[in-house]
C-alpha positions as CSV (number, residue, x, y, z in Angstrom):
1,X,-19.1,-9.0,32.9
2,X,-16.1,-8.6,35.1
3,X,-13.5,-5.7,34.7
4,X,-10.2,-6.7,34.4
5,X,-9.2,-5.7,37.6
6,X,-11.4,-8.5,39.1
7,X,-9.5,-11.3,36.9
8,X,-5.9,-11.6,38.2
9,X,-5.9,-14.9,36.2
10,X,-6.3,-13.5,32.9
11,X,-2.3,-12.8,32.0
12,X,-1.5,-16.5,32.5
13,X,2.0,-17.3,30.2
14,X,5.1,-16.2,30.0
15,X,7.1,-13.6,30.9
16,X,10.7,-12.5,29.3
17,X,12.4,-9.2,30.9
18,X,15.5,-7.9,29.7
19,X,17.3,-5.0,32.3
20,X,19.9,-3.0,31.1
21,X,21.4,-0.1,33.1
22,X,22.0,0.8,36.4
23,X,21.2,-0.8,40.0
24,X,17.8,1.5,39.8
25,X,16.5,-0.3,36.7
26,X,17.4,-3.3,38.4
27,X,15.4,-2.7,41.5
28,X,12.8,-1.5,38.7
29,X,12.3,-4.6,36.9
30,X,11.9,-6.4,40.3
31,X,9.0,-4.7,41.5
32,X,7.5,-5.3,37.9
33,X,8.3,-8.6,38.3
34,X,6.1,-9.2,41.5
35,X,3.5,-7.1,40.3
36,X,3.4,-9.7,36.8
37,X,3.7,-12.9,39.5
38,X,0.4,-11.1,40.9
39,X,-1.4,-12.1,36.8
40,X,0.1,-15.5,37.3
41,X,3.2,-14.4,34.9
42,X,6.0,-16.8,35.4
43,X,9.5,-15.9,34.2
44,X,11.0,-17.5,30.9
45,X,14.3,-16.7,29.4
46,X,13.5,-17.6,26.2
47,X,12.1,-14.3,24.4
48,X,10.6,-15.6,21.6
49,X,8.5,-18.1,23.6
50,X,7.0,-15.5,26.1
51,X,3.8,-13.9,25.9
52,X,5.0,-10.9,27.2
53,X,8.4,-9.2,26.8
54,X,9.6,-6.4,28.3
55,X,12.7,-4.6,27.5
56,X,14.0,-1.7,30.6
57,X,15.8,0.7,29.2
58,X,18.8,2.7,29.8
59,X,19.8,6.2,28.0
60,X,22.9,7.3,29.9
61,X,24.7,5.6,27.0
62,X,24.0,5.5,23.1
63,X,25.3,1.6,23.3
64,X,22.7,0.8,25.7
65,X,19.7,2.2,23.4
66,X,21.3,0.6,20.4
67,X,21.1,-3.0,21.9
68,X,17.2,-2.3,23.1
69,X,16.3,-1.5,19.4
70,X,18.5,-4.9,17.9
71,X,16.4,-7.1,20.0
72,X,13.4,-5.5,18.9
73,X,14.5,-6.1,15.9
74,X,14.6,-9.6,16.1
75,X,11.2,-9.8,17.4
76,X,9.9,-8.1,14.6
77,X,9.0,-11.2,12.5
78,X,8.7,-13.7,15.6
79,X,5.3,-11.6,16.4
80,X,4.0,-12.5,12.9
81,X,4.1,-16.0,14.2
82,X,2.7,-15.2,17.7
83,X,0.7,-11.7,17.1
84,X,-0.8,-12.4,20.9
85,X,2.8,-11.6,22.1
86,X,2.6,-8.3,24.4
87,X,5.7,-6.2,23.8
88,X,6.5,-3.6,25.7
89,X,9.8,-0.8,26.1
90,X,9.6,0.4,29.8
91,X,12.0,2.9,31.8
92,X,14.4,5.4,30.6
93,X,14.4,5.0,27.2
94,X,10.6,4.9,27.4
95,X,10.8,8.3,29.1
96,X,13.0,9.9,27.0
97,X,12.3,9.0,23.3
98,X,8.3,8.2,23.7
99,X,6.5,8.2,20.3
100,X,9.2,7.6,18.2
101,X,9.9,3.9,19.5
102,X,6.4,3.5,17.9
103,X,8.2,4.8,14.7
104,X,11.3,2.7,15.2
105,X,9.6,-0.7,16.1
106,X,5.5,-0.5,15.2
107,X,5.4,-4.0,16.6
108,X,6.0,-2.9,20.3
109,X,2.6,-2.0,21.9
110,X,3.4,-0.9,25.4
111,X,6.0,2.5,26.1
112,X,6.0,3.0,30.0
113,X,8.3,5.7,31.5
114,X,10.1,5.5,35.1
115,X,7.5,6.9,36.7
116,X,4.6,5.0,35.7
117,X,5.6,1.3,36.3
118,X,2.6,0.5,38.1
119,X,0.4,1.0,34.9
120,X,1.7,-1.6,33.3
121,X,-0.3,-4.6,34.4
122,X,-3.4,-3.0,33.3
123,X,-1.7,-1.8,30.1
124,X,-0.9,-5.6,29.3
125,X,-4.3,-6.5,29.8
126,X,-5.5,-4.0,27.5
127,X,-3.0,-4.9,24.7
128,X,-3.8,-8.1,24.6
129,X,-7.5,-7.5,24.6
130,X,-7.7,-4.9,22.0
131,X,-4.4,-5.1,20.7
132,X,-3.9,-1.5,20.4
133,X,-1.0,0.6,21.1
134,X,-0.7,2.7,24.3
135,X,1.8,5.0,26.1
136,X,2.1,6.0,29.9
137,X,5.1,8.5,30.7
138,X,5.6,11.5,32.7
139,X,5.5,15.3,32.1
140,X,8.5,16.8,30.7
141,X,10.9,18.9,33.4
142,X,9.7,22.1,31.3
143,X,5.7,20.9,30.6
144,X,4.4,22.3,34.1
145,X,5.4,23.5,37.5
146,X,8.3,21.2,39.1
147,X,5.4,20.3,41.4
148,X,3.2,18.8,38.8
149,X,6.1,17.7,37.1
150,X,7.7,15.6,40.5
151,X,3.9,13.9,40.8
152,X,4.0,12.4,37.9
153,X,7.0,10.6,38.7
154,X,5.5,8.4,41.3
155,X,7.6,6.3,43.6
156,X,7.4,2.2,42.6
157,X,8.0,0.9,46.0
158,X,5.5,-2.0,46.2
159,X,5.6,-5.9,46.3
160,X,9.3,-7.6,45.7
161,X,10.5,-10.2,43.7
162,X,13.0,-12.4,45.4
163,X,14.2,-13.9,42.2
164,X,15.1,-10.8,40.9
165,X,17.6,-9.9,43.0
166,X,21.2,-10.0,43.1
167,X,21.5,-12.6,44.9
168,X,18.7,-14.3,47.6
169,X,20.5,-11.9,50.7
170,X,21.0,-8.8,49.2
171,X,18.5,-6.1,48.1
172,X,18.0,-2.7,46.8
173,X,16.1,-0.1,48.2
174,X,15.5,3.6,46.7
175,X,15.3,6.0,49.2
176,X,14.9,8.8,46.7
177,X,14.2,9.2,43.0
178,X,15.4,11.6,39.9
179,X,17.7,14.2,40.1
180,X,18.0,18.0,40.1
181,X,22.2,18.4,39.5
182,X,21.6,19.0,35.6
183,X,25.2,17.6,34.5
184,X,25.6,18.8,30.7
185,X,26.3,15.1,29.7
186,X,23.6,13.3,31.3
187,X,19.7,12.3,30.4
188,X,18.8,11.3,33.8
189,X,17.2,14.6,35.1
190,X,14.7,13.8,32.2
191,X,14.3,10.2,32.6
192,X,14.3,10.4,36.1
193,X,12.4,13.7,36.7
194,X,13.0,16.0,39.7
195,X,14.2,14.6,42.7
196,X,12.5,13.5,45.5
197,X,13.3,11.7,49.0
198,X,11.1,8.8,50.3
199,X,9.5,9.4,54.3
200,X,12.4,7.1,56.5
201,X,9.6,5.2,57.6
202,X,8.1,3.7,54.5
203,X,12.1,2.6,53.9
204,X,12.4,1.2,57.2
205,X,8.9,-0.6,57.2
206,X,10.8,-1.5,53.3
207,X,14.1,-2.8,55.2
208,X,12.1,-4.6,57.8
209,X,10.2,-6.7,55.2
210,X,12.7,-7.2,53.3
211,X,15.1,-8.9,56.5
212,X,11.8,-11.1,57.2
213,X,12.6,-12.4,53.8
214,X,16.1,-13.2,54.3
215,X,17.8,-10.4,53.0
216,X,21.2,-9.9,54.9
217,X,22.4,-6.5,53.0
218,X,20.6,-4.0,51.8
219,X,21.8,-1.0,49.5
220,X,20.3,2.1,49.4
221,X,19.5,3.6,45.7
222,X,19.5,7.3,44.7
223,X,20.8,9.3,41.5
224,X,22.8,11.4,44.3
225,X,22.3,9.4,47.3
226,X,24.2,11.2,49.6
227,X,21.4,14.6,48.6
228,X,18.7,12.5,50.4
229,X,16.7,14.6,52.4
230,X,13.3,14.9,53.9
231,X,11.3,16.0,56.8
232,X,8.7,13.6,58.7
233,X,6.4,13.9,62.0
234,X,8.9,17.5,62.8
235,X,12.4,15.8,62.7
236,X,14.6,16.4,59.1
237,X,16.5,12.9,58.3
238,X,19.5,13.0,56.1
239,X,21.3,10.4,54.7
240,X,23.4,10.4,58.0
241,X,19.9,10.2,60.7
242,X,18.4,7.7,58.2
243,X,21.3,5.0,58.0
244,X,21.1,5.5,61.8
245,X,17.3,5.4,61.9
246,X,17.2,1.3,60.0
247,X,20.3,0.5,61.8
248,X,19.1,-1.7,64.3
249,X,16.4,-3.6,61.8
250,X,16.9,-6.9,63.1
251,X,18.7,-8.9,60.2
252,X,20.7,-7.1,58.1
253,X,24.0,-7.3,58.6
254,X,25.1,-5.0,55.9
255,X,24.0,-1.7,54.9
256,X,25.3,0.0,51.4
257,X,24.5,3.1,49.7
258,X,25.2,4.4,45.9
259,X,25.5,6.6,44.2
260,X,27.2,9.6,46.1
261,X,28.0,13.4,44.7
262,X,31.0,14.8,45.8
263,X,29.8,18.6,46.9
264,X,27.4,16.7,49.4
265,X,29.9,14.3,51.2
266,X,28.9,16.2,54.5
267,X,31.2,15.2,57.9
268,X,28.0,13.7,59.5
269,X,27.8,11.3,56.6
270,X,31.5,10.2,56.9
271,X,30.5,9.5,60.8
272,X,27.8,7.8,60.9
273,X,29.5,5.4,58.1
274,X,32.2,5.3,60.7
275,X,30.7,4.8,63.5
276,X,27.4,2.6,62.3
277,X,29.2,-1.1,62.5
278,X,26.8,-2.4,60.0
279,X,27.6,0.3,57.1
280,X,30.0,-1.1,55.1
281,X,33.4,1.0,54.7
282,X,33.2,1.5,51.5
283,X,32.4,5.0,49.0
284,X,31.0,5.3,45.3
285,X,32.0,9.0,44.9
286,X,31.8,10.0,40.7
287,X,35.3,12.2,39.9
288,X,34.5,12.3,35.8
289,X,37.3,14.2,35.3
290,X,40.7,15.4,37.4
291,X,40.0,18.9,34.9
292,X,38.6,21.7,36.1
293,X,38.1,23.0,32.7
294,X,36.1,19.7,32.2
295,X,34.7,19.6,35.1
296,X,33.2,23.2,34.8
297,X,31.6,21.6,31.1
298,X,30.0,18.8,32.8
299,X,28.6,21.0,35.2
300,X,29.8,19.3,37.8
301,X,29.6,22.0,40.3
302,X,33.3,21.6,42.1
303,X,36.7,21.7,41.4
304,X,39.1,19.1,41.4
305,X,40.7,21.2,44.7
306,X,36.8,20.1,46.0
307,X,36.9,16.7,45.3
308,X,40.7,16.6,47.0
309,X,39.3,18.1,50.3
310,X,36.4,15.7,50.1
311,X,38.9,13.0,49.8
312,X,41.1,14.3,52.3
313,X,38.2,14.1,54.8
314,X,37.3,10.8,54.1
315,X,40.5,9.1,54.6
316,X,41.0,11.4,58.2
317,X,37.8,10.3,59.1
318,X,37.7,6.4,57.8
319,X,42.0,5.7,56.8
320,X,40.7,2.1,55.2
321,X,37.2,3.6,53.5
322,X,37.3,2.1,50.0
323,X,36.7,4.9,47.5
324,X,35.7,3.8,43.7
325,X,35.3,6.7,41.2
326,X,33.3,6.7,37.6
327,X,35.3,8.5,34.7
328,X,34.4,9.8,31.2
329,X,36.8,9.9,28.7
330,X,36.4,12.1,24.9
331,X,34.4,14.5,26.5
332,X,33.8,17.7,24.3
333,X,36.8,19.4,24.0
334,X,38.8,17.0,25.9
335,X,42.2,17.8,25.4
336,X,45.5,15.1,25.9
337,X,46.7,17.5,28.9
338,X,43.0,17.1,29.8
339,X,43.2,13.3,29.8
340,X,46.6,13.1,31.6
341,X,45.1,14.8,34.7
342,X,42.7,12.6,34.7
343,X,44.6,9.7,34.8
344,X,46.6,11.8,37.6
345,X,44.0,11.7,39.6
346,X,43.4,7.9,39.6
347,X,47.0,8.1,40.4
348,X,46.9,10.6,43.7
349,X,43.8,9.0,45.2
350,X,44.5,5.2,43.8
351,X,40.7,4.5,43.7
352,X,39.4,0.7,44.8
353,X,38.4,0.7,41.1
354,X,37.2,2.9,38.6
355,X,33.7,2.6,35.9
356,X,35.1,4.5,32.9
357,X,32.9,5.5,29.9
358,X,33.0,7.1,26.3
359,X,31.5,10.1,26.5
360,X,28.5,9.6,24.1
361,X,26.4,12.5,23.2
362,X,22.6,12.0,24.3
363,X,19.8,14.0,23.0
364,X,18.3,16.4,25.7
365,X,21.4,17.6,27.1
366,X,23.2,20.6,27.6
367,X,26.5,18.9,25.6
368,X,24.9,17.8,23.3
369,X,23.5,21.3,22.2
370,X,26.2,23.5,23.2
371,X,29.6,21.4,21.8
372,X,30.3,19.3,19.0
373,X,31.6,15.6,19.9
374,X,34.5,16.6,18.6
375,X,37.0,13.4,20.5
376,X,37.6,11.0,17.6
377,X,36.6,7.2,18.5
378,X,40.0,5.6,18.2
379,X,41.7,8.4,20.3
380,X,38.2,8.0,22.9
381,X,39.1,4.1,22.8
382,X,42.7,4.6,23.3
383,X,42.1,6.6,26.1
384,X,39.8,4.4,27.7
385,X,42.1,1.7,27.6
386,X,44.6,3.6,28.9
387,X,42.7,4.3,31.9
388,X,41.5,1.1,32.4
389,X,44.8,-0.3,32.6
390,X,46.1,2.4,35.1
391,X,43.0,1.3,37.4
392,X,44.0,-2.2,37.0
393,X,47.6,-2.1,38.0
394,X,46.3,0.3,41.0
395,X,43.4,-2.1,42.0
396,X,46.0,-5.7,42.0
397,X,48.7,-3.5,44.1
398,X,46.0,-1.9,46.5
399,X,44.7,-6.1,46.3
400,X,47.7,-7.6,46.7
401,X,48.4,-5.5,50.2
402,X,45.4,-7.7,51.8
403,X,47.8,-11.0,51.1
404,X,48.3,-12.6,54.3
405,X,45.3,-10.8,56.2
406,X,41.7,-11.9,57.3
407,X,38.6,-10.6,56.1
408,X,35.0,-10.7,56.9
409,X,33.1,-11.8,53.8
410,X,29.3,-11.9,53.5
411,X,29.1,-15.3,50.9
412,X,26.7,-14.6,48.2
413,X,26.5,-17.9,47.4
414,X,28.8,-19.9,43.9
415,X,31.0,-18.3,42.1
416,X,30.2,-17.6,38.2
417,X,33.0,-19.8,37.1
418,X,31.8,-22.4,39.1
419,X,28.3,-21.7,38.0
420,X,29.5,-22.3,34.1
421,X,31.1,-25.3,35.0
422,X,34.7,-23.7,34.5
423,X,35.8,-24.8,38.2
424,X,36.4,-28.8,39.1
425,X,34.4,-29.8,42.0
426,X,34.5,-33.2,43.0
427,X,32.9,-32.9,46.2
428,X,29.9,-31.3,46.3
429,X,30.3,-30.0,49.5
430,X,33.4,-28.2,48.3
431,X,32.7,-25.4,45.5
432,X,34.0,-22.3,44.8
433,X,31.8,-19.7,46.7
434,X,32.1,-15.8,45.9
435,X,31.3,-13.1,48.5
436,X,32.6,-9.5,49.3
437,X,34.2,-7.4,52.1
438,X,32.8,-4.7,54.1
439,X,34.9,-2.2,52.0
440,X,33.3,-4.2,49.1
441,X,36.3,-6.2,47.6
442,X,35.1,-9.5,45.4
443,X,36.7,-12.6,47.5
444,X,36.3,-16.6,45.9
445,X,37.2,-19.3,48.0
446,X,36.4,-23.1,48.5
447,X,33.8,-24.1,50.9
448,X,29.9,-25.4,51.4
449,X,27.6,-23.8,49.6
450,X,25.3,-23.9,52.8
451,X,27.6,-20.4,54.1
452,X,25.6,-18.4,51.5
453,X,23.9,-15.7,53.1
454,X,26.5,-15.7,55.9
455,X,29.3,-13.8,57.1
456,X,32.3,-16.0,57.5
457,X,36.0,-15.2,57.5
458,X,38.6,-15.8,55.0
459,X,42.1,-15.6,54.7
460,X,43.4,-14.1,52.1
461,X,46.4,-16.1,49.6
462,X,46.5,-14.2,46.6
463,X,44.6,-11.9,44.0
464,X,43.9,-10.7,40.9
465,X,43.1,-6.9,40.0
466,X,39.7,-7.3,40.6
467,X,39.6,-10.0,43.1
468,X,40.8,-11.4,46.5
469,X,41.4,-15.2,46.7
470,X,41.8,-16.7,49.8
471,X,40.7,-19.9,52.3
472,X,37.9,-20.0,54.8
473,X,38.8,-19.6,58.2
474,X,38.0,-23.5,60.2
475,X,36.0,-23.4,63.2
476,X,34.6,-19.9,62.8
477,X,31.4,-19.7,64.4
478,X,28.8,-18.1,61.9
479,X,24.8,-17.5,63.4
480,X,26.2,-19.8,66.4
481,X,26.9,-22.6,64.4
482,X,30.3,-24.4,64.8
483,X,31.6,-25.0,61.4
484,X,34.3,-27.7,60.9
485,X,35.8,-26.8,57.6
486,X,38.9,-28.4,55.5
487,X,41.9,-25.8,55.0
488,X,41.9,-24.6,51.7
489,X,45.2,-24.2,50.2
C-alpha cells in the first residue's frame, strides 16, 4: 500500500484559511497555501463548506486570540454535520497556548506552531485518516540550549502562493525570524523563538523567483529588521550589504523593509536607503512611548533622547524619509503626564502615520508578571482616541503639503471602494485605481486598470488624512509604452 507521501491526490476539497496578525503571518499563510495547492486544496471562503480550515493566529493582542476562539466556536456544531472536516489552529497562538486550545475547542485536531508549518500537510492527512488529534510546536526559550531551542524554529521559505499576496506585484520576503529584544509587553520572543538571519543568497535566489513571477516590490520581513545579520562564504551582510546585494534583481522596482528597532538604525542603513534608487524612502521605526519611565518598563532599551538622535539622523541623511511609528497606550503604570509626552512626541517628529494599541496584558511576559494592568479601559480608550486623532490632523496637514506636486505611484491595481461597487464607473476603461509612493503614501486616482503592476505618475489634487488623491499624468511612458490617457479632474 502506498504511504501518504506517495498520494498528493488524497487531500482533494476545500480549503478555508483565516490570517490574522501581522505581515509575517501573512507571508505564513502563503507558503501554507502553495504547500495545500501541492494536495490539490483549492481555496474557498466559505468556512463551513471547506474540508479543511485553518485559523493563523496572532497573540501580540488579547482581541486577536478572542476572535480565533469565536470562530471556533461556531464551527463547533457545523463539524457534527461534516465530522470529515480537518480543523486546525496554526502560528502564534498555536505556539504560545498549545494544549489548552485542545481544552478550549476539542473539535480542532491540528495545533502547529510558527516554526513547524511544513508539518502540516502530513498532519492533515493523518487527521483525516485516523481522525485523531495531534500537535507540532517548538521548544520553549527556557526547555534547552538557545541552539536546540533556534532549530526547532525552522525557517518556512518554500513554494509561494500568488493568490495570497497583497496584491499580484508585491511580495514578502523574511530575511530573518523570532526575536531576542525581550520587550516586557510582548509574546513574540516565545512565539517567534530566538532570532535568526536567513544566508543573502537563499533571499536573493527568493527575490529572483519571485520577479520571474511578476512581482514588482518586494518587502523584507523581520521582528527587528534592521538586527539582520549573518555571515556567508567569509563576507558579513547586514541589512545595509543585503539591500545592496538584491538590488540589481532584474524586476523589482521597489524594495521595502519592516519592521525596524530604533537602537539599530545604524548610518550605513540610512545610506544605502539613500543612495539605493530602488529602496523606497520610507521608515517603520516603533517609538511605544515618548516616556523614559515607560520606555525603561517596556524594556525598550533607549531613551526617548535615543530615539530623537536616531531621528535627527534620519531626516540629515534622507530630509523627505517618511517615518511611521507604533504606540501603546494604558501601559502599566501609565500616568496622564505619561500619555501627554507621548502625544508630544507625535507632535515633535509629526510621524507619516502612527499604529496605536491598548496595552493588553499577555501571558508569558515580563508585564504581565511584574505589574498589575492597572489603566482603566475607558481612560485606555480615551487615550487612544486621543492619539489617533492627533495622528490624523498630523497625517492630512503632512498630506495636504503634496497638493499640487507629482508623484511616482506603483498602481496596485482597483481601489476597495471601487471594488464594493461604492465608486460609479461607466467606462470600463476608467476605474478608480489605488497605488502608493516611494515614501509609501496611499494615492486613488481614475485610469485603466491595465497600469496595475506599473509605475506611473500622478498629480496630486487633494487628500484626505490617510490618502493622496490626484490624476494620472497623460503621455507618461511606463515599460516603454506610450499611454494616451484622459485628464482626470
Amino acid at each position: 500500500m502506498s504511504s501518504p507521501e506517495t498520494q498528493p491526490t488524497q487531500h482533494n476539497g476545500k480549503l478555508y484559511i483565516e490570517t490574522v496578525g501581522c505581515q509575517m503571518n501573512m507571508l505564513d499563510s502563503e507558503l501554507v497555501v502553495a504547500a495545500l495547492r501541492q494536495q490539490q486544496l483549492e481555496l474557498t471562503d466559505d468556512m463551513y463548506e471547506a474540508d479543511t480550515v485553518l485559523f493563523n493566529t496572532c497573540s501580540v493582542r488579547e482581541h486577536a486570540e478572542h476572535k480565533i476562539y469565536s470562530q471556533l466556536g461556531r464551527l463547533k456544531f457545523n463539524k457534527r454535520k461534516h465530522p470529515q472536516q480537518v480543523i486546525g489552529v496554526i502560528g502564534c497562538m498555536a505556539q504560545k497556548d498549545q494544549e489548552l486550545i485542545f481544552q478550549k475547542a476539542p473539535h480542532v485536531d491540528l495545533i502547529v506552531g510558527t516554526g513547524q508549518l511544513g508539518e502540516i500537510p502530513r498532519m492533515i492527512t493523518e487527521a483525516r485518516s485516523t481522525r485523531s488529534r495531534a500537535i507540532a510546536v517548538s521548544l520553549g526559550r527556557k526547555g534547552a540550549s538557545r541552539d536546540e531551542v533556534a532549530s526547532s524554529f525552522e525557517s518556512y521559505d518554500r513554494l509561494r502562493d500568488p493568490e495570497m499576496r497583497p496584491s499580484p506585484y508585491q511580495a514578502f520576503v523574511r530575511i530573518m525570524t523570532g526575536c531576542d529584544k525581550f520587550c516586557t509587553y510582548c509574546v513574540v520572543p516565545m512565539t517567534r523563538g530566538p532570532e535568526q538571519s536567513r544566508p543573502p543568497s537563499h533571499i536573493r535566489t527568493e527575490v529572483q523567483t519571485l520577479a520571474r513571477q511578476g512581482v514588482k516590490e518586494v518587502t523584507l520581513l523581520g521582528q527587528t529588521v534592521n538586527s539582520y545579520k549573518v555571515t556567508e562564504n567569509g563576507k558579513l551582510y547586514r541589512l545595509s550589504d543585503l539591500l545592496a546585494f538584491i538590488h540589481d534583481v532584474e524586476g523589482i522596482e521597489r524594495i521595502k523593509f519592516v519592521t525596524n528597532f530604533p537602537k539599530d538604525m545604524t548610518d550605513d542603513l540610512l545610506q544605502a536607503v539613500r543612495d539605493l534608487p530602488k529602496v523606497c524612502r520610507y521608515l517603520h521605526v516603533p517609538a511605544q512611548s515618548g516616556c523614559d519611565e515607560m520606555l525603561k518598563r517596556m524594556k525598550r532599551g533607549y531613551t526617548v533622547d535615543d530615539y530623537r538622535e536616531m531621528m535627527q539622523r534620519i531626516r540629515a541623511t534622507m530630509p523627505k524619509c517618511a517615518v511611521s511609528s507604533d504606540f501603546i497606550v494604558g501601559f502599566c503604570g501609565e500616568t496622564e503626564e505619561s500619555f501627554q509626552k507621548s502625544m508630544d512626541l507625535i507632535r515633535e517628529f509629526r510621524f507619516k502615520n502612527s499604529f496605536i494599541f491598548k496595552y493588553s496584558p499577555r501571558p508569558f511576559t515580563k508585564a504581565n508578571e511584574l505589574w498589575e494592568d492597572d489603566i482603566p479601559e475607558d481612560v485606555k480608550r480615551r487615550r487612544n482616541n486621543e492619539m489617533l486623532d492627533l495622528q490624523n490632523e498630523i497625517s492630512e496637514e503632512d498630506n495636504a503639503e503634496f497638493i499640487g506636486t507629482t508623484v511616482e505611484v506603483l498602481v496596485e491595481g482597483p481601489s476597495k471602494n471601487d471594488e464594493k461597487g461604492k465608486i460609479e464607473n461607466t467606462d470600463e476603461h476608467k476605474r478608480q485605481l489605488v497605488g502608493r509612493t516611494t515614501c509609501d503614501r496611499i494615492v486613488v486616482f481614475e485610469g485603466n486598470p491595465r497600469l496595475a503592476g506599473s509605475l506611473v505618475e500622478v498629480d496630486v489634487l487633494d487628500c484626505t488624512q490617510t490618502t493622496l488623491i490626484g490624476s494620472i499624468v497623460t503621455g507618461h511612458r511606463t515599460h516603454g509604452l506610450q499611454l494616451e490617457l484622459p485628464v482626470i479632474g
